[in-house]
C-alpha positions in Angstrom: 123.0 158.8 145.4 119.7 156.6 147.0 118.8 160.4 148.2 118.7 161.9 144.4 117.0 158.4 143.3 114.3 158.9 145.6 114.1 162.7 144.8 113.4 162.1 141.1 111.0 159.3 141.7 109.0 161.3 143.8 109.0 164.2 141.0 107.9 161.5 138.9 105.5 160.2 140.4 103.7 164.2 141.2 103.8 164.5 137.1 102.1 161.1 136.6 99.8 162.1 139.6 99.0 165.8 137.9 98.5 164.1 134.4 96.1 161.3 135.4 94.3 164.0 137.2 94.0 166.3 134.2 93.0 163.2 132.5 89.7 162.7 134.6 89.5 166.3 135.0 88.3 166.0 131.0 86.4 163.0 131.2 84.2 164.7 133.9 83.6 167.6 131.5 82.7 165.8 129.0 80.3 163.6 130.9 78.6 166.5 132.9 79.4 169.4 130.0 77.5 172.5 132.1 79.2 171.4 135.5 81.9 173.5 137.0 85.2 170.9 137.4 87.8 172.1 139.3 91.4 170.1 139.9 93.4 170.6 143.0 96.6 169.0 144.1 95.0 165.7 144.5 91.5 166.0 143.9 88.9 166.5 141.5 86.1 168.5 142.6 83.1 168.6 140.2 80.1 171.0 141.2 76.9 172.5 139.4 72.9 172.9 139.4 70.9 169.0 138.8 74.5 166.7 139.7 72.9 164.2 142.2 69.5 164.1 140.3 71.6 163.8 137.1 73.1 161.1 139.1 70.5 159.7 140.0 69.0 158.9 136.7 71.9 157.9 134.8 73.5 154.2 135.3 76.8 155.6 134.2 77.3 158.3 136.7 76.0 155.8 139.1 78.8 153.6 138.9 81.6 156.7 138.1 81.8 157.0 142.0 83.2 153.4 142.6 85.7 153.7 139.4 87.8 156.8 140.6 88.4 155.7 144.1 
């Protein structure tokens, strides 16, 4: 019984994981719009022409890095 518990907590937990990841996976669009954003298992990988200068210049982006760790 602890064994099927644990089970469906874990599956649980992997949806809430994949949801909040589609989640940022759509703010990060709509921040960087032209940027490629790819989602993984457990990562978000965001990549395109004029990120870090984009970066760079904007206070918001700036400060992105710090929120999603």
């Amino acid at each position: 019984m602890m064994g099927d518990l644990l089970q469906r907590g874990e599956a649980l937990a992997v949806e809430r994981q994949q949801q909040r990841l589609k989640a940022v996976a759509q703010q990060l669009r709509a921040l960087f719009g032209s940027a490629a954003v790819e989602v993984d298992e457990a990562e978000v990988l965001v990549s395109g022409r004029g990120l870090v200068k984009r970066w760079l210049i904007d206070p918001n982006l700036r400060f992105l890095n710090g929120g999603l760790k």
